[in-house]
Every structure is written in C-alpha cells, then in structure tokens.
N, C-alpha and C positions, 0 to 999 in steps of 0.2 A: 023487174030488173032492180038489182040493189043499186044507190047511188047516196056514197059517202055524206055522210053531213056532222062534220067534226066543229066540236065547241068554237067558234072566232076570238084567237086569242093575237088576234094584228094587233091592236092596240094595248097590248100587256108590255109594260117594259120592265126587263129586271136589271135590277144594280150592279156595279161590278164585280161584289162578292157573290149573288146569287149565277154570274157568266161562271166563275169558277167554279163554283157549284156543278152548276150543268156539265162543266168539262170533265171533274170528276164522276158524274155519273154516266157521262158517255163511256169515260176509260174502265170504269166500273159494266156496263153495257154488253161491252165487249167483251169482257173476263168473262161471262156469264156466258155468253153467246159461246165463247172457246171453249170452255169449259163441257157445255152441254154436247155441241160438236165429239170432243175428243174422246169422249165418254161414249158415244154411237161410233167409233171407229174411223174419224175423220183422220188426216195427217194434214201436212203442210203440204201442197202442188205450187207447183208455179201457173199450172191454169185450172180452174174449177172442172171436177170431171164427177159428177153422182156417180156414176156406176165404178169407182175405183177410192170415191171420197177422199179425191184431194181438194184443198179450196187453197187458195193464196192470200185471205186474211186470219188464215191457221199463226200469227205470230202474233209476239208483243204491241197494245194499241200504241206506242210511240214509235213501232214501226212500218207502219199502216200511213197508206196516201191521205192524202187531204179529204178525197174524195170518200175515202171510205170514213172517214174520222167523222166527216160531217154526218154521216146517217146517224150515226152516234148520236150527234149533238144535237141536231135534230129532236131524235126521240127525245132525249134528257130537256130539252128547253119546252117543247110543247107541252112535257108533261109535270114542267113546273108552273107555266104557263097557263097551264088547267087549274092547278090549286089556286095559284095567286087570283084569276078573273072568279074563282069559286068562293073566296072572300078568306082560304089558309092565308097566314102569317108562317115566314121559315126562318126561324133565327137561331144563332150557334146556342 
C-alpha cells in the first residue's frame, strides 16, 4: 500500500514578497490547469459533469472561490517551500 511521505516543509517561512510569489503562481496554476482543460473540450458548467465536461472553475482565477484559490496556493507555496528547505535562494 502506497502512503505519501512529502518533504516537512512546516517549518519553512517565506517573506512577504516570496507570499506574492506564491499567489502569482497559483494564478499562474490555474491558467495552465484552464488551459489544458479547454484544450480536451471542457466548457464552463455551473456543476462538474465528466461525461458532458463541464466544470465550474472553467473561469478567470479572480473569479474563483477562496476555496478553490487555496488549492492553488497550496501547490505554489509547498513547492517554493521545497526549494527554499532544499537550500534554492529566489530572488527578482
């Protein structure tokens, strides 16, 4: 049985230029994700349906819930999170 064991980056903190960071790559995230979607024949639904490929985060990330925004960020911070505990430096 597989059971996850992802790098421990609780104790990583980023700055508040690297928080912005992360947001842009969330909003970034999602363009990719829409993109790829749109491209295999998804549309915009108001409820997720496979067998007709509608989804309801078929729209612009600033118009997308909290909740969905955070998976986003999520991914974007763990995976600055990684570099930084991996001993990366990220600067403009």
């Amino acid at each position: 049985m597989y059971t996850p064991n992802p790098e421990d980056t609780s104790k990583v903190e980023l700055s508040a230029e690297i928080l912005e960071l992360a947001e842009a790559i969330a909003e970034n995230t999602h363009e990719n994700w829409a993109k790829t979607k749109l491209s295999e024949g998804w549309v915009y639904g108001e409820k997720l349906d496979k067998e007709n490929r509608t989804h309801p985060c078929l729209v612009p990330y600033c118009e997308l819930g909290e909740q969905d925004k955070e998976y986003d960020r999520v991914t974007a911070m763990e995976a600055i999170k990684f570099l930084v505990k991996k001993g990366y430096k990220i600067s403009r």
